[in-house]
C-alpha positions in Angstrom: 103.9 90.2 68.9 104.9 93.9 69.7 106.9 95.3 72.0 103.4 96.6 74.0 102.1 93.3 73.9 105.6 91.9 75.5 105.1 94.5 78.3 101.8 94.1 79.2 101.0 90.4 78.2 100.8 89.1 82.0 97.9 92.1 82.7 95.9 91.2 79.4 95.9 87.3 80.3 95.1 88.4 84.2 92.0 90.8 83.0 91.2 88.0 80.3 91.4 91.1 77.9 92.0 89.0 75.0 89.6 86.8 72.9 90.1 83.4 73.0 88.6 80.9 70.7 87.6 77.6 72.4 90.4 75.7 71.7 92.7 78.0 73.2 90.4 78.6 76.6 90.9 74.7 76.9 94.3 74.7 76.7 95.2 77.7 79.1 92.5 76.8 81.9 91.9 73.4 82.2 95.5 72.6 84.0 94.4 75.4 86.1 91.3 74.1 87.0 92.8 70.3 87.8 95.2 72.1 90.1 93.0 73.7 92.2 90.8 71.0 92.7 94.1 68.8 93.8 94.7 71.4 96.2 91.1 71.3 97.5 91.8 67.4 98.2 89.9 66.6 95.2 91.1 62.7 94.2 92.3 62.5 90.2 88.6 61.5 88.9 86.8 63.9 90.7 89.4 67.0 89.9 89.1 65.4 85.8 85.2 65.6 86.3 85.1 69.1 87.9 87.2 70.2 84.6 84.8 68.8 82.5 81.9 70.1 84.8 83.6 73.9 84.2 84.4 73.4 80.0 80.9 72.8 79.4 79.5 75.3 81.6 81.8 78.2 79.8 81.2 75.9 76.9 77.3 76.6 76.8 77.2 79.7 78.4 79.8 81.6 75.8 80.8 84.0 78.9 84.2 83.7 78.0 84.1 85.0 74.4 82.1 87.7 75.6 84.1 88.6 79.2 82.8 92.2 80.4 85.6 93.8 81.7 83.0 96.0 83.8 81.9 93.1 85.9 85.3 92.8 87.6 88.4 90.6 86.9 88.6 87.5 84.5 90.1 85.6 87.1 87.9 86.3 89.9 84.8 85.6 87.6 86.5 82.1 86.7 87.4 81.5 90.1 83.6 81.7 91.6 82.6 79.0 89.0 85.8 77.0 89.6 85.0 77.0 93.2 81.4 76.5 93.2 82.1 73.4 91.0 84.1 72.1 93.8 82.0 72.4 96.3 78.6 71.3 94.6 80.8 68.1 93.4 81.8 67.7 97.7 78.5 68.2 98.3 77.3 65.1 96.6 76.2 62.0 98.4 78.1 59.8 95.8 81.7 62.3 96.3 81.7 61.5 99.9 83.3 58.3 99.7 84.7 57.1 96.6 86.7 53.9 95.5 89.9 53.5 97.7 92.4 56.5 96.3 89.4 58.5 95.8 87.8 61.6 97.8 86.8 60.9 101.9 85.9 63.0 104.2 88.8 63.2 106.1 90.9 63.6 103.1 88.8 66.7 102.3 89.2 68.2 105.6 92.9 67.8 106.0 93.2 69.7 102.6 91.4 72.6 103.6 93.3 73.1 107.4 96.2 72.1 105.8 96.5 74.5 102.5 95.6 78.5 102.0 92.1 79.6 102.4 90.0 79.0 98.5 90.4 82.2 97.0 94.8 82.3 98.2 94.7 79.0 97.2 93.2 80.1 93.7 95.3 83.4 92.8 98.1 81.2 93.3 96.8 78.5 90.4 96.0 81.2 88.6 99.6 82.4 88.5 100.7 79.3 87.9 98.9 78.8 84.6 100.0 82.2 83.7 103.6 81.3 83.9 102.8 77.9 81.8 101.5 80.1 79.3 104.3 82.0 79.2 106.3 78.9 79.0 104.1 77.9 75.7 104.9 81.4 74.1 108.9 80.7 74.5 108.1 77.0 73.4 106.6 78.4 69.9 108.8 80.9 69.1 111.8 78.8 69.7 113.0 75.8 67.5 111.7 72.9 69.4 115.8 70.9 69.9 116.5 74.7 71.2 113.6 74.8 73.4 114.3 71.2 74.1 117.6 72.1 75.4 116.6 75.0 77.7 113.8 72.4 79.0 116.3 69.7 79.9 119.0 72.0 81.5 116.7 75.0 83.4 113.6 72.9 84.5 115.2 69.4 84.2 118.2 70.5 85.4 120.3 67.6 83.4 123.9 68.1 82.9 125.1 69.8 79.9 126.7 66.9 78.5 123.5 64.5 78.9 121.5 67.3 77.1 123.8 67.9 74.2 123.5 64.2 73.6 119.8 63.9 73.7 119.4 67.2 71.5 122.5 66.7 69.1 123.5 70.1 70.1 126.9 71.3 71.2 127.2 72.1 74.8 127.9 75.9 73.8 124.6 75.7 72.0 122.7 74.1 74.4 123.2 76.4 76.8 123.2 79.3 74.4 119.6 78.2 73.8 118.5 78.3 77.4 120.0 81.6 77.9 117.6 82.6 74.8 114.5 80.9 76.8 115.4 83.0 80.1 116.1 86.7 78.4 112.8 85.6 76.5 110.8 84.5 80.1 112.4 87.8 81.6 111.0 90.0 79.2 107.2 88.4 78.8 107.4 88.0 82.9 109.1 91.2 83.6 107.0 91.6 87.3 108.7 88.1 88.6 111.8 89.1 87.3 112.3 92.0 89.1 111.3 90.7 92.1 114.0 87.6 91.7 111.4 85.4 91.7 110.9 84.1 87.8 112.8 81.0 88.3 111.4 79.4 91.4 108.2 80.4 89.9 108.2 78.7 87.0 110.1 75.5 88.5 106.8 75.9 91.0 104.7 76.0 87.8 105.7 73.0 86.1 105.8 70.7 89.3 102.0 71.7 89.7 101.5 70.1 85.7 99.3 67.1 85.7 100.3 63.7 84.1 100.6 63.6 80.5 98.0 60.7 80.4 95.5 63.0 82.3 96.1 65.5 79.5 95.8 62.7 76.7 92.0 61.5 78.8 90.9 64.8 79.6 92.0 66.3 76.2 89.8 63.1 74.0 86.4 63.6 76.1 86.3 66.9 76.1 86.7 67.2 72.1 84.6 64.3 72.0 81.7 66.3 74.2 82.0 69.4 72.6 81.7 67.6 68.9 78.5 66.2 70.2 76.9 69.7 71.3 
């Protein structure tokens, strides 16, 4: 990467102004997409089915290969599919009342007086996954018992002496690693880092992940979907 695309790599992912192949839409959106549907008191199976619902709809309809920066923002444009998902998916006789843990009524109407208004509740998922992106461009440039260390002691928050021992590390270098990680984060997420606001951020960020076994499910059926199209 150059120095330009350091500066302005939180604009071009905001404004979608780079082409992604599939693979890579996948992987930057769909924890997105989960999230919000969480948020909109979506239970686990409905959120996994309204990611699925979205995929295949971008899937099919090659938008996002082809984003026109002239219609208005990538994230906006996302967004209004994201949310109409949702609420066609609520709108289903079947989504009303699921198996116990699922969707209700009630559930659904607590979520919305309780959290922001859709499209607040939105920019803010969006940011998150724009921070988790960032998080995946320090994770690949960095040796992964580096980046291991800078996981365990700024998001884990571990002791230095439990994460030396888990990485084979030295303290020094453990926590020269995650000093590495931060200058890097500062630099690709210079707008949250002048406003003192990187680190809660990204802690915010990382609590909003999903499980990793609704990564490993959601991950199989959609590869599995889009090899059968």
């Amino acid at each position: 990467m150059s120095s330009q695309t350091h500066a302005t790599l939180l604009d071009r992912l905001r404004d979608g102004a780079d082409p992604l192949a599939w693979d890579e839409f996948f992987h930057r959106y769909w924890r997105l997409i989960y999230a919000f549907a969480r948020h909109r008191g979506c239970s686990d199976p409905t959120a996994e089915e309204i990611v699925q619902d979205v995929m295949l709809r971008v899937f099919e309809q090659k938008d996002v290969f082809h984003y026109d920066s002239q219609r208005g923002r990538f994230r906006d444009w996302l967004g209004t599919l994201v949310r109409n998902k949702v609420a066609e998916r609520r709108r289903r006789p079947s989504e009303r009342v699921r198996a116990q843990g699922g969707d209700s009524e009630p559930r659904l109407a607590q979520a919305e007086a309780d959290g922001p208004p859709p499209d607040a509740a939105w920019e803010t998922a969006f940011e998150q996954a724009l921070l988790l992106t960032l998080l995946d461009v320090v994770r690949r440039e960095m040796n992964p018992r580096d980046y291991l260390a800078f996981e365990l002691l700024a998001i884990q928050e571990l002791p230095g002496a439990a994460v030396a021992k888990i990485t084979g590390l030295s303290r020094n270098a453990a926590y020269k690693a995650r000093r590495r990680a931060l200058q890097r984060l500062g630099e690709l997420g210079q707008p949250y880092r002048d406003r003192g606001q990187l680190g809660d951020r990204i802690e915010q960020a990382v609590g909003s992940l999903p499980s990793p076994a609704v990564e490993r499910m959601l991950t199989t059926h959609i590869e599995k979907t889009m090899r059968s199209r």
